[in-house]
VOPAGU-2260 file (C-alpha; in pm, 1 decimal, decimal comma):
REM VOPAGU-2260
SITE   aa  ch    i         X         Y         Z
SITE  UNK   A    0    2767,5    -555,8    -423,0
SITE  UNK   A    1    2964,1    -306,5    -685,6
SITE  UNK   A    2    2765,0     -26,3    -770,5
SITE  UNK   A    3    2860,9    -147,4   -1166,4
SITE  UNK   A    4    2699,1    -456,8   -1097,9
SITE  UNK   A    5    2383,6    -304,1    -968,6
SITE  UNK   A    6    2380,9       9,1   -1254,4
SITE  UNK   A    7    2363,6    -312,8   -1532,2
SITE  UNK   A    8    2043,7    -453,5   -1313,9
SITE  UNK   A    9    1879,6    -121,0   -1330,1
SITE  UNK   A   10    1890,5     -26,5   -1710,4
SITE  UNK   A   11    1770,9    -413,0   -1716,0
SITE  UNK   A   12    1463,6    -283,0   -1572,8
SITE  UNK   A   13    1445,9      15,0   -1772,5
SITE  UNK   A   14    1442,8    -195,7   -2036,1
SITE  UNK   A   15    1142,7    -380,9   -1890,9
SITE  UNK   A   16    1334,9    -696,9   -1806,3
SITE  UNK   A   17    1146,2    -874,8   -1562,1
SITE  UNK   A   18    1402,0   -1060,8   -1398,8
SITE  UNK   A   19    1533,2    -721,0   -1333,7
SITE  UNK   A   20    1243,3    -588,0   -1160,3
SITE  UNK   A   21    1180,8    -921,4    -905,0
SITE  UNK   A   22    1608,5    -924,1    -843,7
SITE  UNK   A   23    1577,5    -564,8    -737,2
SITE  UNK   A   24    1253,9    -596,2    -541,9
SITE  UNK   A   25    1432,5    -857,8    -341,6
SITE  UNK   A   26    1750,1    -661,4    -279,6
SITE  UNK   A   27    1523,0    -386,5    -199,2
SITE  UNK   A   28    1320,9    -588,1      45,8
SITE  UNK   A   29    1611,6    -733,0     177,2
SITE  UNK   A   30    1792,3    -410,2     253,3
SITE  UNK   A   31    2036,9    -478,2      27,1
SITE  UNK   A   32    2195,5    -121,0    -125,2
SITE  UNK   A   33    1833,8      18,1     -76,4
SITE  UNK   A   34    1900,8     384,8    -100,8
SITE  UNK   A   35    2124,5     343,8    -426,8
SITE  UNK   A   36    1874,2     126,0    -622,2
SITE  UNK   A   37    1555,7     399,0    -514,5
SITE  UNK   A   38    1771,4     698,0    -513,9
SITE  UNK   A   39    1868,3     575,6    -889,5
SITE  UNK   A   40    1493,2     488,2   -1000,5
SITE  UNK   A   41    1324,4     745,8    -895,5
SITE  UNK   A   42    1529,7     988,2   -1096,6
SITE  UNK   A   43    1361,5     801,2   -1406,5
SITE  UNK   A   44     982,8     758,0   -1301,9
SITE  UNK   A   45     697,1    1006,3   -1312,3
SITE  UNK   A   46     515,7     843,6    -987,3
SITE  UNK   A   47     235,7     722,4   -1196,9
SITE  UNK   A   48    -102,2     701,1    -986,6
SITE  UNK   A   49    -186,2     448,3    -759,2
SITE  UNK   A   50    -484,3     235,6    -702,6
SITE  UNK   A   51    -528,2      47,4    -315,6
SITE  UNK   A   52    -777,3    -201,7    -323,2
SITE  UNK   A   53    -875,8    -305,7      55,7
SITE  UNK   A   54   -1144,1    -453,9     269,3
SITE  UNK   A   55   -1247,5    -719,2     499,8
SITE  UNK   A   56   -1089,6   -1082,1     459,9
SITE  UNK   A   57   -1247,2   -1267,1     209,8
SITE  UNK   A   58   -1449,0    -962,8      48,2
SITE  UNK   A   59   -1291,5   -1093,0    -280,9
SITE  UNK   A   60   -1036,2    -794,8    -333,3
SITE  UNK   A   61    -800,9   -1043,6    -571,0
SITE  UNK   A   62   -1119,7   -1157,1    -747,5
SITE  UNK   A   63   -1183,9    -824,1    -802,5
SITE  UNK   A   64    -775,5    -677,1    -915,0
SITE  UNK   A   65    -812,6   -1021,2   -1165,7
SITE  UNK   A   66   -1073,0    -860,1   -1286,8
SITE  UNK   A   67    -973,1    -521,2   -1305,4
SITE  UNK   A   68    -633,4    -617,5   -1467,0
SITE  UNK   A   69    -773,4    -802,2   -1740,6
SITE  UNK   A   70    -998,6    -534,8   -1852,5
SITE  UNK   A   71    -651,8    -294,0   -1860,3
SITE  UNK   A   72    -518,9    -576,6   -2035,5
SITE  UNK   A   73    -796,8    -572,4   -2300,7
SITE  UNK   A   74    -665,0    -245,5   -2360,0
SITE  UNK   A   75    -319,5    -288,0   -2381,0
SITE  UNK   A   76    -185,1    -199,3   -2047,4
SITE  UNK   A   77     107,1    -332,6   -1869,3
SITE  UNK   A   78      12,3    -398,8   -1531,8
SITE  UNK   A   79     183,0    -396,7   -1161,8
SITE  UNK   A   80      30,1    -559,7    -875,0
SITE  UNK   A   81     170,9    -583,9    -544,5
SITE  UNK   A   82     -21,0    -788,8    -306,9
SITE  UNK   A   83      22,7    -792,5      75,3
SITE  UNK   A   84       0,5   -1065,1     290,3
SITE  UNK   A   85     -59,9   -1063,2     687,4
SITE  UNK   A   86     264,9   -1264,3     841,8
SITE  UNK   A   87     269,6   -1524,6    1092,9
SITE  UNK   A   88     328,0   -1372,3    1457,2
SITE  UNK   A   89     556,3   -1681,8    1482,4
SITE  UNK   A   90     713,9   -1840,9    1197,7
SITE  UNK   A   91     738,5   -1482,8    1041,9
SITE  UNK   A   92     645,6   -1669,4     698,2
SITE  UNK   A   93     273,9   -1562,5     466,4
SITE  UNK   A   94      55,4   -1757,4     254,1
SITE  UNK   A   95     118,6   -1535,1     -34,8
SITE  UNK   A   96    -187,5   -1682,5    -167,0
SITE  UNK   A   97    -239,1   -1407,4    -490,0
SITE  UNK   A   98     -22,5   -1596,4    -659,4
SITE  UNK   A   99    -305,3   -1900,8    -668,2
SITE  UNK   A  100    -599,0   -1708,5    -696,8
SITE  UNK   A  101    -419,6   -1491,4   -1016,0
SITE  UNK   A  102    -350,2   -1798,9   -1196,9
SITE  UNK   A  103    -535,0   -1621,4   -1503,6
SITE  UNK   A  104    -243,0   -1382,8   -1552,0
SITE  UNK   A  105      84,3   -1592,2   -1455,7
SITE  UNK   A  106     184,1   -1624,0   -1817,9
SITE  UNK   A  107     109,9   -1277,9   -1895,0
SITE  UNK   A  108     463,6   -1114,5   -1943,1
SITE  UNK   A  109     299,2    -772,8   -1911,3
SITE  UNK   A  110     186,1    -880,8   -1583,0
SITE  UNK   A  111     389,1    -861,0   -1254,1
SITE  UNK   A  112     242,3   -1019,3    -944,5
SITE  UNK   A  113     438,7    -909,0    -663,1
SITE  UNK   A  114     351,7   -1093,7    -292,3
SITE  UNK   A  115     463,9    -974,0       0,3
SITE  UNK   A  116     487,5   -1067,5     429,7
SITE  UNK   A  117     376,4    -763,2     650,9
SITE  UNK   A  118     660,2    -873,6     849,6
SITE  UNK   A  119     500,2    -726,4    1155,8
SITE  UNK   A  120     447,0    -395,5    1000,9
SITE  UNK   A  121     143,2    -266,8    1111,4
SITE  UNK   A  122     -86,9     -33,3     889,4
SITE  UNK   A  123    -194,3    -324,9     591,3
SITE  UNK   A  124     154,4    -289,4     385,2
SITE  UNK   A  125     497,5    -335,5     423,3
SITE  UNK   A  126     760,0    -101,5     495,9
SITE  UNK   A  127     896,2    -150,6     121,5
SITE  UNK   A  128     563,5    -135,8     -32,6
SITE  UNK   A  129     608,0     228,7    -195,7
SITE  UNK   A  130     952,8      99,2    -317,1
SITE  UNK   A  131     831,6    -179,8    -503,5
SITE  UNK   A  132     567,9      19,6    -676,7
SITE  UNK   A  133     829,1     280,0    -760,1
SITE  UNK   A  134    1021,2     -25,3    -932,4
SITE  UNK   A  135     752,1    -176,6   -1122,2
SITE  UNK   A  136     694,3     172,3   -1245,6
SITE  UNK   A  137    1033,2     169,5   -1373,3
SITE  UNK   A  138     986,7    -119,2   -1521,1
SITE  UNK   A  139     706,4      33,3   -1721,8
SITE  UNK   A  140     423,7     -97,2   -1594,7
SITE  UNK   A  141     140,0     155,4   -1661,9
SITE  UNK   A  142    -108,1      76,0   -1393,8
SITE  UNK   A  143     -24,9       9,7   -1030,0
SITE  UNK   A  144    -272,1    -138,2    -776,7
SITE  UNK   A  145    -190,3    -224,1    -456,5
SITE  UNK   A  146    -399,5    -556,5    -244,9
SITE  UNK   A  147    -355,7    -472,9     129,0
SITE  UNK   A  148    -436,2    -733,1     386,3
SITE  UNK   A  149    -778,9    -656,9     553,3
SITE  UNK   A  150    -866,1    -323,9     633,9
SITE  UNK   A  151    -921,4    -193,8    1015,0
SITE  UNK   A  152    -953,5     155,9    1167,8
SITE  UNK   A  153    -548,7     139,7    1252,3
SITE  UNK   A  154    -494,1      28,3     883,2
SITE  UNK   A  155    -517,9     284,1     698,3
SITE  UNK   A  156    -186,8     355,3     568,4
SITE  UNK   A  157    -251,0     258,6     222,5
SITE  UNK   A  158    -399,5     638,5     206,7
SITE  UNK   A  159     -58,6     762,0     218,8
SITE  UNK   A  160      91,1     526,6     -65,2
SITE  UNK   A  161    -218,9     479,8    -298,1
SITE  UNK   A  162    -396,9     808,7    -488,5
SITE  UNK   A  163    -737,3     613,4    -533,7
SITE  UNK   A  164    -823,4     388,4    -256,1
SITE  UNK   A  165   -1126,4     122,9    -313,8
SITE  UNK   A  166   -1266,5      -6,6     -36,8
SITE  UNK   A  167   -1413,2    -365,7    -103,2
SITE  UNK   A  168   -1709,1    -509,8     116,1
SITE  UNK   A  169   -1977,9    -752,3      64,7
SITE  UNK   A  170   -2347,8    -803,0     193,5
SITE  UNK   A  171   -2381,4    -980,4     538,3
SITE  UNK   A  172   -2123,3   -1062,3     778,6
SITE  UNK   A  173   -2157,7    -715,8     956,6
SITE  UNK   A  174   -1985,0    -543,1     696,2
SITE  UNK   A  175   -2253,9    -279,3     678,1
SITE  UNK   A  176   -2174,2    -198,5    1048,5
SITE  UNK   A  177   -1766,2    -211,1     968,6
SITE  UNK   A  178   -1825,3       0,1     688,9
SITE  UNK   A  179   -1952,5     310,3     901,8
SITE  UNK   A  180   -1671,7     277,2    1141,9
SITE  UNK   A  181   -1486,5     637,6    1075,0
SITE  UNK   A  182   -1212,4     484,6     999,3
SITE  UNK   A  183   -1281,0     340,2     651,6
SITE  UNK   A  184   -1548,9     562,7     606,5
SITE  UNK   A  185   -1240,5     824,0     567,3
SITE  UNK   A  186    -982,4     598,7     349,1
SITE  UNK   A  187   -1236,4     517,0      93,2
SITE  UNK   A  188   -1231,4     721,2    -229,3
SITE  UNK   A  189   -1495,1     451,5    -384,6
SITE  UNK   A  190   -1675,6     205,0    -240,4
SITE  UNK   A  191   -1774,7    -156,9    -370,0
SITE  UNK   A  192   -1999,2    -430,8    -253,8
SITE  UNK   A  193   -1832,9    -707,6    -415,3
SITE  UNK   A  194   -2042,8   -1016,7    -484,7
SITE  UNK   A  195   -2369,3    -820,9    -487,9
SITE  UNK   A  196   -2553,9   -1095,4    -632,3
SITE  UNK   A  197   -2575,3   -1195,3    -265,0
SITE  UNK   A  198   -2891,6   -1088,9     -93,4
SITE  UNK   A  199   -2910,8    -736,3     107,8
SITE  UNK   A  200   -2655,6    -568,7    -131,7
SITE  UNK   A  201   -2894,1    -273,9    -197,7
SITE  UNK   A  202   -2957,8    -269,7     156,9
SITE  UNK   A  203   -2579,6    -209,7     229,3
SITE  UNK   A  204   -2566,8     -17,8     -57,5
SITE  UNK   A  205   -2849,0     210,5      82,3
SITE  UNK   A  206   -2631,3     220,0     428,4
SITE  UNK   A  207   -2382,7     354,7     290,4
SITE  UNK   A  208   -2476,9     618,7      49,4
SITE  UNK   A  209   -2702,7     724,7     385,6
SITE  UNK   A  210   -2384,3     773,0     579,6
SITE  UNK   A  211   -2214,1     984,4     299,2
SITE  UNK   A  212   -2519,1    1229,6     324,6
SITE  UNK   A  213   -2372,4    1309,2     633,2
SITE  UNK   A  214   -2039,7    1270,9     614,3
SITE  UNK   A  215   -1960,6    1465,1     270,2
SITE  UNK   A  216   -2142,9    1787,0     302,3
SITE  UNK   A  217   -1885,8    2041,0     168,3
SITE  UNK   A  218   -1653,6    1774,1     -25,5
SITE  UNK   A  219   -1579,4    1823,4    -394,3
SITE  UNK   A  220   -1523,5    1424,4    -386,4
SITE  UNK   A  221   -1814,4    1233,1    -284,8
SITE  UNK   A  222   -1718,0     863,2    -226,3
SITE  UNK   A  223   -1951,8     662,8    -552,7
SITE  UNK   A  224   -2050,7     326,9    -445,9
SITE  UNK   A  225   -2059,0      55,8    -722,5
SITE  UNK   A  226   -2208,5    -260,0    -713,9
SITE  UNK   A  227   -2007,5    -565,7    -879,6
SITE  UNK   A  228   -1979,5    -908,2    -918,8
SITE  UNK   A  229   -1715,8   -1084,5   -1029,8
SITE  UNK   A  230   -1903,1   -1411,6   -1146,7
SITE  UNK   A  231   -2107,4   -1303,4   -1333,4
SITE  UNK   A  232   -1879,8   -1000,2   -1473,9
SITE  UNK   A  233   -2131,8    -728,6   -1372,8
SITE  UNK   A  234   -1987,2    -371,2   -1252,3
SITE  UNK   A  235   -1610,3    -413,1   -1327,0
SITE  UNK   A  236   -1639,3    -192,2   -1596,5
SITE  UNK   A  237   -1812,3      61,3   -1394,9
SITE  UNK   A  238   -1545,7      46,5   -1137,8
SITE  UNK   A  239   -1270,8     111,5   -1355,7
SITE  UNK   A  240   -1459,7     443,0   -1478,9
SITE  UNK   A  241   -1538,3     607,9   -1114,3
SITE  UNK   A  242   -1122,1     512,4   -1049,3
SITE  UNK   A  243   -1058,1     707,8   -1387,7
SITE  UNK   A  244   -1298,2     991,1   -1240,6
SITE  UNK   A  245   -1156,9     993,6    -963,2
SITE  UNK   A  246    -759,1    1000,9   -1084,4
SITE  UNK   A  247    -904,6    1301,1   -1303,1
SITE  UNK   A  248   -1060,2    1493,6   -1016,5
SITE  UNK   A  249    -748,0    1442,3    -822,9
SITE  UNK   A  250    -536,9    1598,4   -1105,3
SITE  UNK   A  251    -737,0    1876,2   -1213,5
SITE  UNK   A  252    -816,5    1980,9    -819,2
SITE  UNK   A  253    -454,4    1994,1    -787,4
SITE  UNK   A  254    -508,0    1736,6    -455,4
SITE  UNK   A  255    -265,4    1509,8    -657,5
SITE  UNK   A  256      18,7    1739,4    -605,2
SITE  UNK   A  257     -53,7    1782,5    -226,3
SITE  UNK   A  258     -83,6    1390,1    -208,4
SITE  UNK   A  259     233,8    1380,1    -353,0
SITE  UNK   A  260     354,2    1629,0     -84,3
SITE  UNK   A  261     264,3    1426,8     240,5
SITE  UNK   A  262     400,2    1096,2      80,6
SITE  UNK   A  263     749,2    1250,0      21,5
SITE  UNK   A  264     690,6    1360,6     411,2
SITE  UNK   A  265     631,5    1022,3     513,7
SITE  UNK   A  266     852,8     865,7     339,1
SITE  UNK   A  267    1146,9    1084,6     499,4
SITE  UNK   A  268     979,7     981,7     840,2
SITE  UNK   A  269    1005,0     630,1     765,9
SITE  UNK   A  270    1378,4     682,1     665,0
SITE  UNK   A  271    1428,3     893,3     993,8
SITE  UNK   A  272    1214,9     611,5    1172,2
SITE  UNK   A  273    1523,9     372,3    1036,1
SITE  UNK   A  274    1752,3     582,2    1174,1
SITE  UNK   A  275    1650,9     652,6    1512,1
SITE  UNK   A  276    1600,1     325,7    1561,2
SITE  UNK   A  277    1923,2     190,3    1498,9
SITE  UNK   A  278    2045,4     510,2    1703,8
SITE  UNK   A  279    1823,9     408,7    1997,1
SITE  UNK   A  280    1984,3      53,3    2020,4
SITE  UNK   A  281    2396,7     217,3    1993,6
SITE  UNK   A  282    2253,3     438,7    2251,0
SITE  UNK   A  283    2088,0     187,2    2525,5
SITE  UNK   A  284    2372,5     -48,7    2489,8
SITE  UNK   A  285    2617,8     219,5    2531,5
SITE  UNK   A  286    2417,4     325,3    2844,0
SITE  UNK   A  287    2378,2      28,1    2955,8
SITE  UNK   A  288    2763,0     -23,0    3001,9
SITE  UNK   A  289    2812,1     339,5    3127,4
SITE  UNK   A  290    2520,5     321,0    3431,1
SITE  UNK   A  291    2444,6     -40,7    3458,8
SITE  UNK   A  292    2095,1    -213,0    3470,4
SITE  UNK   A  293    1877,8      40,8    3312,7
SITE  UNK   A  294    1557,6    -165,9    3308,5
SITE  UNK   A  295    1496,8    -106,3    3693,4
SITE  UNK   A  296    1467,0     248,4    3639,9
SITE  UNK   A  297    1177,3     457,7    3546,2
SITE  UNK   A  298    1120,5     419,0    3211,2
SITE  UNK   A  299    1004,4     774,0    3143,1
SITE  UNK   A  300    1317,7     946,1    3345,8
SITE  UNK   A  301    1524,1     689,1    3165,5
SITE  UNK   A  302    1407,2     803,0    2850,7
SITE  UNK   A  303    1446,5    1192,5    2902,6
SITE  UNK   A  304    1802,8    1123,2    3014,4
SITE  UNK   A  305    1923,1     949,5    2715,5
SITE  UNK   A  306    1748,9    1182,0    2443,8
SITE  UNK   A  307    1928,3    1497,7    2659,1
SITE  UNK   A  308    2231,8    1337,6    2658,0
SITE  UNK   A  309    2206,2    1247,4    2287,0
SITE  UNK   A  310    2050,9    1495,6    2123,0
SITE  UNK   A  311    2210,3    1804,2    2374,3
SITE  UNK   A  312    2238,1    2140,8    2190,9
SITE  UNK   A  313    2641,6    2114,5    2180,3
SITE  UNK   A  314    2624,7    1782,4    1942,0
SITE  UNK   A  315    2421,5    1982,2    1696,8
């Protein structure tokens, strides 16, 4: 594709077409001229603040970003919403299944519902996940959240990519117990207990606010837990001001800048990651024809010899 071609697509977007923004999150996705179309955006965006809404399957996360986007609707607010999907270990495909329960906002035209297949990644997004919010962005969509597939201990990239994270949970189920696991006890910058109509929501409530007592001694930030429910409208409102607390406390501690730090330094990981992994396969099959059947060697000598032989001191 002619770099004219793809310069029309992104003033398109500029312009807040929206057929621009879903071509170019395809391309993007697809690996298509990747580096040009970011490389080109990002020199027009402000990396507006991000909000990561996670939790347990079923804790009612898209209930919950309907919710949230039609109160930032009410006040005028584009919106962006990318929404990831877990992808079958076999067929590769997702149930992107945000685009049914969002139904209230698919005629919205200041509403973008992005879905997206892990594709294996691990970590609750995508590889391209920071990409397409950098692209919605540039479309000018004013508020970003990002829906991650359920949240585990290993899952806790959406840290690194969203600037408020909102952990959703809801009475019963054991979610009390997941909730104290260190893991999301860390990620979350505001809890919910979604559906809290449901009986032992104080209880969990309780839970966790006892586990903060121990966990946030010395923190500026102390986690708030809010208690919502989405059918009968209750706590939305209050959500949406302890995320505006929060995005304030994270500009005026100057935290917002460091965030911004460490995802510029992953993001240049992830680009290395690219790299050395194409590398890695040039360099096994080309070792592979120079010393034969490499698999029946030990893996870890095996390993040592073709990183010294790549990476010696007189290639650099």
């Amino acid at each position: 594709m002619n770099k004219e071609t793809l310069d029309q697509w992104i003033a398109r977007l500029f312009e807040q077409d929206r057929r621009a923004a879903a071509k170019l999150i395809s391309w993007v996705e697809d690996d298509i001229e990747r580096t040009y179309i970011m490389r080109s955006i990002l020199k027009q965006t402000e990396h507006r603040m991000v909000i990561g809404i996670t939790g347990p399957p079923g804790a009612g996360k898209s209930s919950l970003v309907e919710a949230l986007t039609k109160l930032y609707r009410d006040k005028n607010e584009r919106v962006g919403i990318v929404a990831v999907d877990p992808s079958s270990p076999y067929s590769g495909g997702a149930i992107l299944g945000d685009r049914i329960r969002m139904q209230a906002h698919g005629t919205d035209r200041d509403v973008f519902i992005r879905s997206m297949g892990t594709r294996g990644h691990l970590g609750g997004v995508t590889r391209s996940t920071s990409d397409v919010l950098r692209i919605l962005e540039g479309g000018g969509f004013e508020r970003l959240i990002l829906e991650t597939v359920g949240v585990g201990q290993s899952e806790i990239e959406i840290m690194q990519i969203s600037d408020t994270v909102v952990v959703v949970l809801n009475p019963g189920a054991g979610d009390g117990i997941q909730a104290i696991k260190a893991g999301i006890m860390e990620v979350a910058d505001v809890f919910v207990i979604n559906k809290s109509d449901l009986p032992g929501a104080d209880r969990m409530k309780a839970d966790i606010e006892m586990m903060l007592n121990l966990s946030c001694n010395g923190k500026t930030w102390r986690p708030p837990v809010v208690l919502t429910s989405v059918i009968n409208q209750n706590g939305v409102e209050a959500l949406c001001e302890k995320i505006e607390a929060h995005q304030s406390y994270m500009l005026e501690s100057g935290l917002r800048d460091e965030h911004r730090k460490e995802c510029v330094r992953q993001e240049v990981w992830h680009q290395w990651e690219d790299k050395l992994r194409t590398t890695f396969e040039e360099v096994w099959k080309a070792a592979q024809e120079k010393w034969g059947d490499l698999e029946k060697g030990d893996p870890y000598e095996v390993a040592e010899v073709l990183w010294t032989e790549h990476f010696r001191d007189d290639k650099w």
